[in-house]
NUNUKE-704252 format. One record per residue (C-alpha): x, y, z; residue in three letters. Coordinates in steps of 0.5 Angstrom, whole numbers, plus 500, padded with zeros to 3 digits. Example, Ala and Ser with C-alpha at 12.3 -4.5 7.8 and 13.67 -1.06 7.14 Angstrom:
BEGIN
{{525,491,516},"ala"},
{{527,498,514},"ser"},
end
This chain:
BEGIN
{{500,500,500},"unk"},
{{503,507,497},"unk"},
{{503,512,503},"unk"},
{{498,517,503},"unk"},
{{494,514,497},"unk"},
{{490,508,497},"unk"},
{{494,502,493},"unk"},
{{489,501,487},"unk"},
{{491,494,486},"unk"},
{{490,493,494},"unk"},
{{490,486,497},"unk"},
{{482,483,498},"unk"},
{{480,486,491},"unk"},
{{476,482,487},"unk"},
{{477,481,479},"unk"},
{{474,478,473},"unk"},
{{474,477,467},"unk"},
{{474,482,461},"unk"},
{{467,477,458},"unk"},
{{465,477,465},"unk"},
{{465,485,466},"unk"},
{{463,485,459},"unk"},
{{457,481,462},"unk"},
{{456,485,468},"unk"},
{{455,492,465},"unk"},
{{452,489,459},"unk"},
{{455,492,454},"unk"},
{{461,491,449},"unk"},
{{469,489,450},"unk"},
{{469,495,446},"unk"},
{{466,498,452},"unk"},
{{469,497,456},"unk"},
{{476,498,454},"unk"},
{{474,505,454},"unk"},
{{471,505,460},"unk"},
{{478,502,463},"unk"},
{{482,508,459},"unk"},
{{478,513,462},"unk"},
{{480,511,468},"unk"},
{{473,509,471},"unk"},
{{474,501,471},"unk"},
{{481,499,475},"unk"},
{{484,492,470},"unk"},
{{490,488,472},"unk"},
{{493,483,467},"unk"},
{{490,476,466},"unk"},
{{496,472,466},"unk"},
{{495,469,459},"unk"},
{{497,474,452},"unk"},
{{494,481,453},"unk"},
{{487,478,456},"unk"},
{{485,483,462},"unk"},
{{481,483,468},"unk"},
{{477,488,472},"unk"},
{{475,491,478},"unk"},
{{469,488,480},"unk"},
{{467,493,485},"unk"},
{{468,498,480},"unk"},
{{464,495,476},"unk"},
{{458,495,480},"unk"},
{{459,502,482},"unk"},
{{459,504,475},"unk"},
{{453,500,474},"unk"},
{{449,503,479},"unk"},
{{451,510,477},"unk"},
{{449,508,470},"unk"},
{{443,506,471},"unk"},
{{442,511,476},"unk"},
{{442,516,472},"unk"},
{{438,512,466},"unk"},
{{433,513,472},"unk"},
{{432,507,474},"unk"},
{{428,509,480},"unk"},
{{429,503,485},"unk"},
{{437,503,484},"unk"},
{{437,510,485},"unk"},
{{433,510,491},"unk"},
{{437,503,495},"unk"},
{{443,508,494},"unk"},
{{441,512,499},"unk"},
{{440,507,504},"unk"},
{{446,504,506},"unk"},
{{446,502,498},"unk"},
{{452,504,492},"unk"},
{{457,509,493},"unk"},
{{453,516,489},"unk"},
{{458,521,490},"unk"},
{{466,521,490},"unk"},
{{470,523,495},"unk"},
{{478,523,497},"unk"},
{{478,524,504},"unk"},
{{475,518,507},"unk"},
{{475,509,506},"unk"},
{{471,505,509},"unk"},
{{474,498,511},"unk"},
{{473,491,515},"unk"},
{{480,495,519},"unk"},
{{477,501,520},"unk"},
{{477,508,516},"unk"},
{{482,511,512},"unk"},
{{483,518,512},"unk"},
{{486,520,506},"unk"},
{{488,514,504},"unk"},
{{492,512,512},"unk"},
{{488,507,518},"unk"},
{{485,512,522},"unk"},
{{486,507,528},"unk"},
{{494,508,527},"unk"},
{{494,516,526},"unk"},
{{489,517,532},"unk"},
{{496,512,536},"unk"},
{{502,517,532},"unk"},
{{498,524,531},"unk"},
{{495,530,534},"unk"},
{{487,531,533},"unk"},
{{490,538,529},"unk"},
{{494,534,524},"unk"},
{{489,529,522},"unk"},
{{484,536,522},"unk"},
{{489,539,517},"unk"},
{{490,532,513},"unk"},
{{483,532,512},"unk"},
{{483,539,509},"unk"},
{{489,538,506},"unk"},
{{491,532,504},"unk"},
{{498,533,508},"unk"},
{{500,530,515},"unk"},
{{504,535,517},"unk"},
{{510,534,520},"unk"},
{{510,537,527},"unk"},
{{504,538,531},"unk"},
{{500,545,529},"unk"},
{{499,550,535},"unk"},
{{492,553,533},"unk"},
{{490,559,536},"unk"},
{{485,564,536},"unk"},
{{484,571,538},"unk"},
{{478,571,543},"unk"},
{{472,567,544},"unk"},
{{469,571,538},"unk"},
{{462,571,542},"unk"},
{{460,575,548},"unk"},
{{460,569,553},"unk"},
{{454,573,558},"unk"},
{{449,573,552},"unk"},
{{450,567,550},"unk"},
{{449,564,556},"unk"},
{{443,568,559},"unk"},
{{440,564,552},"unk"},
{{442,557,555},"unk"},
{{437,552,561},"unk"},
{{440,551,566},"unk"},
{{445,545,566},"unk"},
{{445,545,557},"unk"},
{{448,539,554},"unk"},
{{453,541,550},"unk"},
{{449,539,543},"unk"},
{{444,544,546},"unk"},
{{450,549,548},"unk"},
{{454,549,541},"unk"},
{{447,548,536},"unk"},
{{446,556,539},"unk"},
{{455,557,539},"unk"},
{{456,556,533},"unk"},
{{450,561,530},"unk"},
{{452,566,534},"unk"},
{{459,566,532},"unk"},
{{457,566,525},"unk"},
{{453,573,526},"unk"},
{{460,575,530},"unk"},
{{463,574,523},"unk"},
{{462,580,518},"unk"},
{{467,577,513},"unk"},
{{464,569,513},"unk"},
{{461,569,507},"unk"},
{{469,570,503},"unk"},
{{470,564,500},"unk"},
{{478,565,499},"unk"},
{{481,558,502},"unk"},
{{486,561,506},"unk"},
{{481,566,510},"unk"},
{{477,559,510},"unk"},
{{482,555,514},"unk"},
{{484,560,519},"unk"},
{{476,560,520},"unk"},
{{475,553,520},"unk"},
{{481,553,525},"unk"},
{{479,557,530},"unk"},
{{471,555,530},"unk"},
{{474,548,532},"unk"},
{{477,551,538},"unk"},
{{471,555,539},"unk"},
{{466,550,539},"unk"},
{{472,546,544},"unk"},
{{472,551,550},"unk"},
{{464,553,549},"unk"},
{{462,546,549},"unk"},
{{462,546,556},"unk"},
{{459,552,557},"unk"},
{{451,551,560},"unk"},
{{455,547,566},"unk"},
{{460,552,568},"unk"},
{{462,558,564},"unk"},
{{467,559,569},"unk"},
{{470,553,565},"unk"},
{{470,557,558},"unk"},
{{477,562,558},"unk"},
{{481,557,562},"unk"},
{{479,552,557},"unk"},
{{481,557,550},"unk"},
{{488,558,554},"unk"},
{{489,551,552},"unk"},
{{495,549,548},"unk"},
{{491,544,543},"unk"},
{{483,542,543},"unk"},
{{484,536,547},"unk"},
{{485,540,553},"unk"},
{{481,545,551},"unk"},
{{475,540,551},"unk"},
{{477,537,558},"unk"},
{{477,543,562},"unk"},
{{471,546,558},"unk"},
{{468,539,560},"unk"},
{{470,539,568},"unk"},
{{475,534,566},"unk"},
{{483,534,569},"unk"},
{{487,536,562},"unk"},
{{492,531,564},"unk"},
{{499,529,560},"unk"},
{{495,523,559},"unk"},
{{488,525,558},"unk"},
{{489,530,554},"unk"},
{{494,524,550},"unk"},
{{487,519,550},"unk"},
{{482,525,549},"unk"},
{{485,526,542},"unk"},
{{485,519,541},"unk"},
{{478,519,541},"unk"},
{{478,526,537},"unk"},
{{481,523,532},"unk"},
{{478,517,531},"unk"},
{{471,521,531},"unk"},
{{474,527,526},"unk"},
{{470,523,520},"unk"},
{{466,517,517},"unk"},
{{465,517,510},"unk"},
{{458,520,507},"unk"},
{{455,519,514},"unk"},
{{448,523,515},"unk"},
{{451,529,519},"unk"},
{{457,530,513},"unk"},
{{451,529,508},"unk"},
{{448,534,510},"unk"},
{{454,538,512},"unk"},
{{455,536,503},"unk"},
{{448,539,501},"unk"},
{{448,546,505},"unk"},
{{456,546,502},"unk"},
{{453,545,496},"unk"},
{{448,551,496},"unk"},
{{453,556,497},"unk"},
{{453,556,507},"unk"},
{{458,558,510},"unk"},
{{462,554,514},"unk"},
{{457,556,520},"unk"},
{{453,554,518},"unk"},
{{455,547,514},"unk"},
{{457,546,521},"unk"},
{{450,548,524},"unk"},
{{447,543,519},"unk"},
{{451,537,521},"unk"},
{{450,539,528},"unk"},
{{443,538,527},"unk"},
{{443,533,525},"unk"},
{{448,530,531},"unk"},
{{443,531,535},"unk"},
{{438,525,532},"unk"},
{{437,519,536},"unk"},
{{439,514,531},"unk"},
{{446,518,530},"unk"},
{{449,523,535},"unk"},
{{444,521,540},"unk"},
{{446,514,541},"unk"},
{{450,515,546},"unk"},
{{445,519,551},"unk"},
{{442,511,549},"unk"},
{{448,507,551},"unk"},
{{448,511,558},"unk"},
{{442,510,559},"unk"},
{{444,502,559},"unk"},
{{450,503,563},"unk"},
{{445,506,569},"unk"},
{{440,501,567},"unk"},
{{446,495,568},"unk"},
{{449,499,574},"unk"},
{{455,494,575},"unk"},
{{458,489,572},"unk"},
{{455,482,574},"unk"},
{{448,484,571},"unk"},
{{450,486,564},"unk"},
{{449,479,563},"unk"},
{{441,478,566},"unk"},
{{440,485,562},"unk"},
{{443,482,555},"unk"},
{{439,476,556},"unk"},
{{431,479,559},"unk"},
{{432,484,553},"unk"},
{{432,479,548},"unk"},
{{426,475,551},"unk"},
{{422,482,551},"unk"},
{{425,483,543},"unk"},
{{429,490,545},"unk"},
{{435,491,541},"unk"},
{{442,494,545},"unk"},
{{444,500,543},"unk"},
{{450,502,541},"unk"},
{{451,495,538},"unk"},
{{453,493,531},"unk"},
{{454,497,525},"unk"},
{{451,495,517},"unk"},
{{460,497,515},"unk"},
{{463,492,520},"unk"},
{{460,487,521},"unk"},
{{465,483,525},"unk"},
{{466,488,530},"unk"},
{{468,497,529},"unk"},
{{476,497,530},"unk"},
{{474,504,532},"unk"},
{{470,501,538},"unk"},
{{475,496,540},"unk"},
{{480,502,540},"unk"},
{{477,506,545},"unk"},
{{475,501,549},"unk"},
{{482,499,549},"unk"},
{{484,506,551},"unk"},
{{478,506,556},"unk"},
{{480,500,560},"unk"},
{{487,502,559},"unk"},
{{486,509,563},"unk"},
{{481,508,568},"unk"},
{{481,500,570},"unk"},
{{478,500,576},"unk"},
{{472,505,574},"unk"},
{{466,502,575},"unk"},
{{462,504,569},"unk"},
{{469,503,565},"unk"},
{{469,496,568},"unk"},
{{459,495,566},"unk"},
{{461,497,559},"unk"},
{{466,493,559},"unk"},
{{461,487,561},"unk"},
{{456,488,557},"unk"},
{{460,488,551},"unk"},
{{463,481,554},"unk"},
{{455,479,556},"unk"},
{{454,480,547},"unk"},
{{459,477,545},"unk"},
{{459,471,549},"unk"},
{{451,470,547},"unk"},
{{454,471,539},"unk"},
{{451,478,538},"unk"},
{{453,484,535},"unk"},
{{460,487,538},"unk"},
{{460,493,540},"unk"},
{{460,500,536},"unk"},
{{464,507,536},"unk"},
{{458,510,541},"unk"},
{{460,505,545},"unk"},
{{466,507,546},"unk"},
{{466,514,547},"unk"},
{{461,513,553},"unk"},
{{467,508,555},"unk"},
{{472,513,554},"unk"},
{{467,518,557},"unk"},
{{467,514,563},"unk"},
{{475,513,563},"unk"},
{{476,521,562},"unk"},
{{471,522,568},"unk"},
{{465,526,564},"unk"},
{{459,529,566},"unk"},
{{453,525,564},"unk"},
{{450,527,557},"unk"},
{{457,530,554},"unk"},
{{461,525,551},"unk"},
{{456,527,544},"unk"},
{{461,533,545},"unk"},
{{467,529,543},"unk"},
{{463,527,538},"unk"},
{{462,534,535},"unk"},
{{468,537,535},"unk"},
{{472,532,533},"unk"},
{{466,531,527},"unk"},
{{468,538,526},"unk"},
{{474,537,522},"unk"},
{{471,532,518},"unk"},
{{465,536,516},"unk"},
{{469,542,514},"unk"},
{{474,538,510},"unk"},
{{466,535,507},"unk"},
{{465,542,505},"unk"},
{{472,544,502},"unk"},
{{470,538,497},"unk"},
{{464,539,496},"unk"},
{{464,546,494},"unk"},
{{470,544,489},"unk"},
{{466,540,487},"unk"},
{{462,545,484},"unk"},
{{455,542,484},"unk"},
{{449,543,488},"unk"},
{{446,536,491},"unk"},
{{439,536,489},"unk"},
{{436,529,487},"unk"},
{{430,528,484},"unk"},
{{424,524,488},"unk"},
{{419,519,485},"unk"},
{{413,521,486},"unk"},
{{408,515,489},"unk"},
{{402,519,492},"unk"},
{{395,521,488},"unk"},
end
């Protein structure tokens, strides 16, 4: 594998046949020798003359490109739901060992390198060499203001769907679209959203939080967490590990307002509204609820098993992309169990992934995870979305960077079915 770009002839691909592909798309030989050429369909040599075998996975997205665009109704519509790839993008590949961020194991960076890097990598494309240092002049918000429009005791979801629009009402100059304004903006939004996350718990919290030397810290001391060396060093873990998931519905949405010419505010506003639903962001308030139902450790097992009697699913469980287990779970379940053995809620998680493995169900997934590690770091109850969303953050913006290169508006059309 070529460092920083996928190999194209990687292990585990499978190719066919030049009559079979032919076969496949239903077309000529011809046919597909163009559509090689162009560079749509990757072929290898066959071992025998000139004959050439072809990607098969890049046969069928070509195919359902295709027969979506011809208006094939049916295949267009199972695209959306855990179907066909329908755009094309170079910032993430999802694999059986995890997510590649430009082309890198998203599990290996989160060990080697700083939330801030993979940020800029995601941007970019380039892993700096060193560390950035990210600052920024200010909260860029009154924080009195803000806080007198948050309840009492605000989760950080609630706090930052509000942060992040006053921050983009303070900014006369958002709407200037030069990429090197756009970055210096995209940086200290990320910051910002760290150090503000916190803020319906304890404002008093917030500007030590801003003086923090990376995002890490800044989250940790936001959230009332010790901003340890190596808190800080799991904290990033988790950030990094969280910073982007392929065309998730959060970064769909981030897309379609990029496409329409938002701001980067407000591309952020649409993934965070979107977070917040329960069956994405709002999964982890889900896991905590089982956590606390559980309570310790030795009732994971009768829990798992009186749900499945009465036919209830288990939050936080099983992914339709890693159907032999999220390395990103296992990554920070690992780092969980790693700083904070002897937590107890640590300690529950860790039961009930072993009471589901044990009856053959579904291995843990990322929210699982983050409420582990959430516990390890000694979190609030309902904050560990906040890691979620800063950490996302970094992937939403890299998803409007794209998109708006891409230089389309995202419209799909709709088939109509009512009278």
């Amino acid at each position: 594998m070529t460092e920083g770009r996928e190999d194209p002839h990687h292990e585990g691909a499978e190719f066919v046949s030049g009559k079979e592909a032919a076969a496949l798309l239903g077309v000529k030989r011809e046919t597909l020798y163009a559509y090689a050429s162009r560079g749509l369909v990757r072929s290898e040599p066959g071992g025998a003359g000139r004959e050439r075998r072809y990607s098969r996975d890049d046969l069928e997205r070509l195919k359902a490109r295709r027969d979506a665009r011809s208006g094939h109704g049916p295949v267009a519509a199972g695209a959306l739901r855990w179907g066909e790839p329908v755009l094309e993008s170079a910032l993430t590949a999802i694999e059986a060992t995890g997510p590649r961020y430009r082309g890198r194991p998203a599990v290996l960076l989160a060990e080697a390198a700083s939330f801030e890097a993979v940020a800029e990598l995601l941007w970019s494309g380039v892993l700096p060499e060193r560390p950035p240092r990210w600052s920024v002049a200010g909260l860029g918000v009154r924080l009195a203001s803000l806080t007198a429009l948050l309840p009492e005791g605000a989760p950080p979801l609630v706090t930052l769907a509000l942060a992040v629009p006053a921050l983009a009402a303070a900014d006369p100059d958002r709407f200037n679209p030069a990429p090197a304004p756009e970055l210096v903006r995209a940086r200290a939004l990320i910051v910002r959203m760290a150090a503000l996350a916190g803020a319906g718990l304890d404002v008093e919290q917030v500007r030590p939080a801003l003086a923090e030397a990376d995002v890490a810290g800044a989250l940790l001391v936001s959230l009332g967490a010790p901003a340890t060396a190596r808190a800080r060093q799991v904290m990033g873990r988790a950030l990094v590990l969280s910073a982007d998931h392929e065309l998730n519905a959060s970064a769909f949405a981030v897309r379609v307002a990029a496409s329409a010419g938002a701001d980067l505010y407000a591309c952020v506003c649409a993934g965070l509204a979107t977070l917040s639903g329960p069956r994405h962001g709002g999964m982890a308030d889900r896991v905590e609820a089982l956590v606390t139902e559980v309570g310790k450790p030795e009732r994971a097992r009768a829990v798992v098993q009186e749900r499945a009697r009465r036919g209830e699913e288990i939050p936080g469980f099983g992914h339709p992309l890693y159907p032999d287990g999220d390395p990103r779970a296992a990554a920070l379940l690992a780092a969980a169990v790693e700083h904070a053995p002897r937590s107890p809620r640590v300690r529950t998680i860790h039961a009930i992934a072993c009471a589901m493995r044990d009856a053959g169900r579904e291995r843990p997934n990322f929210d699982v995870g983050l409420v582990a590690l959430g516990a390890a770091l000694g979190l609030p109850p309902r904050t560990t979305v906040a890691i979620f969303a800063v950490g996302r953050a970094a992937g939403w913006l890299a998803h409007a960077f794209e998109q708006r290169a891409a230089g389309f508006l995202l419209r799909p059309r709709a088939r109509y079915v009512g009278p």
